[in-house]
C-alpha positions in Angstrom: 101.4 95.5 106.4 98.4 97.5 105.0 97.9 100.0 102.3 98.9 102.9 104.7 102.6 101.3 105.2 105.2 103.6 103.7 109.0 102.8 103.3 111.9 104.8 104.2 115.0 105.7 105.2 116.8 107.4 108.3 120.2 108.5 108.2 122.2 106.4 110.8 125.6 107.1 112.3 126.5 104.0 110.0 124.6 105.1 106.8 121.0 104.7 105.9 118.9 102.5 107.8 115.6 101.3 106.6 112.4 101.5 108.0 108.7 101.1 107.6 106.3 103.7 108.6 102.5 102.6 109.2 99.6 104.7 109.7 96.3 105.2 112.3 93.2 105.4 110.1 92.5 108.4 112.7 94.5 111.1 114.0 98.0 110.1 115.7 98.6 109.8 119.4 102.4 109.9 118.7 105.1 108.0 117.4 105.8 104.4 118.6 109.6 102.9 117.4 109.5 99.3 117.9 113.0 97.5 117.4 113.6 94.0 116.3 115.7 90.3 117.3 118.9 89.7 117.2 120.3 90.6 113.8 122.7 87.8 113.7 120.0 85.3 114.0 117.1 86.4 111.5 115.8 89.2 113.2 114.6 92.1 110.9 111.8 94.6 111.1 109.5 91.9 109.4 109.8 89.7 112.3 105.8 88.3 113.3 106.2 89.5 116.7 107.2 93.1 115.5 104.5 93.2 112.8 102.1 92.4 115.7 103.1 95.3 118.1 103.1 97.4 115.1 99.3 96.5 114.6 98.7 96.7 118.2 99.8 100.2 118.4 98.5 101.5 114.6 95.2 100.0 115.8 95.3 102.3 119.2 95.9 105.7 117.3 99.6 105.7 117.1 101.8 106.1 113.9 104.1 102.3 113.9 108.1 102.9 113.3 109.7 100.0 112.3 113.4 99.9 111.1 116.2 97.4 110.7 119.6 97.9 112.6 122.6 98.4 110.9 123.9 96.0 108.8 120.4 93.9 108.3 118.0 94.3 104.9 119.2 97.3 103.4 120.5 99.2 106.9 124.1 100.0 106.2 126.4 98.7 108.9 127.2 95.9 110.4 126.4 94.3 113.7 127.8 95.8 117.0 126.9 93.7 119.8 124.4 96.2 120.8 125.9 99.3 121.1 125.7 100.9 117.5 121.8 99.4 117.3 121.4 102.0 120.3 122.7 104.5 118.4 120.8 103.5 115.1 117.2 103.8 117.5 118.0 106.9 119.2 118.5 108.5 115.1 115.6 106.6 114.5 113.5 108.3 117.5 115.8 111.9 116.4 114.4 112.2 113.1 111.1 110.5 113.0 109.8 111.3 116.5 111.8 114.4 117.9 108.2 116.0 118.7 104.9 114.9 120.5 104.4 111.8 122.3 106.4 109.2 121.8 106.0 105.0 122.4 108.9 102.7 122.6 108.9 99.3 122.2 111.0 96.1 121.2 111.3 92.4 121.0 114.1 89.6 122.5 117.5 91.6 121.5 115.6 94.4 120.5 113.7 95.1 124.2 117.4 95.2 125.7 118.1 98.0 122.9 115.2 99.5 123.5 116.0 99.8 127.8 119.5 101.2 126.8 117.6 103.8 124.6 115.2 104.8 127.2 118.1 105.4 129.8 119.5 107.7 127.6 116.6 109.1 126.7 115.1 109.4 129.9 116.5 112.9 131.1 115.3 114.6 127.8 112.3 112.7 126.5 109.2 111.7 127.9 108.2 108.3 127.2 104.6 107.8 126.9 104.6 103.9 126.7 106.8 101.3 126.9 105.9 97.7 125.7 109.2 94.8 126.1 108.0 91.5 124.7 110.7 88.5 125.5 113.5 90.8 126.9 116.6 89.1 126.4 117.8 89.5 130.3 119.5 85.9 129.9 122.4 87.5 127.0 122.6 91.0 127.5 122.8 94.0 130.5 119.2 94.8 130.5 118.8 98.3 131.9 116.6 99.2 134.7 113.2 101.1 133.4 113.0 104.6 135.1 110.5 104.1 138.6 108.7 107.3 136.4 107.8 105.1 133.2 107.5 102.1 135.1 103.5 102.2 135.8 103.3 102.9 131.8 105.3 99.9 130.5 104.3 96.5 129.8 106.4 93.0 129.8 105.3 90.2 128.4 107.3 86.8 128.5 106.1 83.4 127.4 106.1 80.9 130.4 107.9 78.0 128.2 110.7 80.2 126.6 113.4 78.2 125.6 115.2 81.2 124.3 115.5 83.6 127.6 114.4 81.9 130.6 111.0 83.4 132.3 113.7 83.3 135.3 116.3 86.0 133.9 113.4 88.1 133.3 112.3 87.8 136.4 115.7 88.3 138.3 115.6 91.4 135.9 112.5 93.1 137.6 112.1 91.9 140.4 114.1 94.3 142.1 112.3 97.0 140.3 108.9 95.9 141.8 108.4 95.9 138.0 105.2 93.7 137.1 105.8 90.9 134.2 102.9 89.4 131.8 103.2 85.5 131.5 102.0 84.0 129.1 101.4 80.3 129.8 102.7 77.9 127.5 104.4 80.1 125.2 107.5 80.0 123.8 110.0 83.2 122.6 108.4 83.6 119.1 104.6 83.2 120.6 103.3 81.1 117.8 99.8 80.3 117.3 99.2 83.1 120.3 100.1 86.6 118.3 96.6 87.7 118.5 96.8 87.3 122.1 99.5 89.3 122.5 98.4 91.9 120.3 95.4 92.1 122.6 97.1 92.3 125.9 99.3 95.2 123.8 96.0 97.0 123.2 95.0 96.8 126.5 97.8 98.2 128.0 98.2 100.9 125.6 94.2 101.8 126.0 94.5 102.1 130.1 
């Protein structure tokens, strides 16, 4: 992504996993892990959408975590219909972000990872930010975000996604009170509006 992008691996409970590591220019706020699509259907930590909140956080002061789940690029593995990928964020989170603040965040299948990490998470971690872009409500058990986190986390859906209705997601948080970003006109991959979306990222991450 930029000069300051650095390549590693994380010990998984299936093998290595590998991720991408990008850098502030400044000091760090924290660490944000940001999880990718559906692995069975292209998704991998080079995915637009996931280079784009990557940027969006690197360019508010946080360190950018990206990594593939088991089984995609050169992750060992292979998939599990969601439940090793939890496993495969929370070593992710375990080894690259067991201190200081820390930033969650995922697209499509990899914002219904993320909501099973957090509620797993929540009773030992603090979560300083939580961003869920096209949250796959529709295909998988979407977890409820903690009433705690929910005033620091961010959805964004596109109105016209043909992917995962806008309606799933909003049967999703509607009972939480839980406030969704619509973006009108936009599909599940947001193309032609990423620089919108990185915007709306920064925003919410700068408030």
């Amino acid at each position: 992504m930029n000069l300051q992008t650095r390549r590693f691996t994380v010990q998984g409970p299936a093998g290595e996993i590998e991720a991408l590591l990008d850098e502030p220019a400044g000091a760090s706020k924290g660490v944000a892990v940001i999880s990718h699509p559906h692995p069975l259907f292209g998704g991998t930590m080079d995915n637009k959408v996931v280079q784009t909140l990557a940027r969006a956080f690197v360019h508010s002061g946080w360190q950018a975590v990206r990594y593939n789940f088991r089984g995609v690029g050169a992750s060992a593995g292979q998939y599990d219909e969601g439940r090793g990928e939890v496993e495969d964020l929370l070593a992710v989170v375990n080894q690259q972000a067991a201190h200081g603040a820390l930033a969650l965040a995922g697209f499509s299948f990899g914002a219904f990872v993320t909501t099973q990490a957090v509620a797993r998470l929540a009773d030992t971690r603090t979560i300083e930010q939580l961003v869920l872009v096209g949250t796959a409500a529709s295909r998988f058990r979407v977890a409820a975000i903690p009433e705690s986190l929910r005033e620091r986390t961010l959805v964004v859906h596109g109105e016209a996604d043909d992917t995962v209705p806008l309606s799933a997601v909003m049967d999703w948080a509607r009972p939480q009170t839980l406030p969704v970003l619509v973006i009108p006109g936009v599909g599940h991959f947001f193309h032609g509006q990423l620089p919108l979306l990185k915007t709306r990222v920064m925003r919410h991450l700068g408030a």
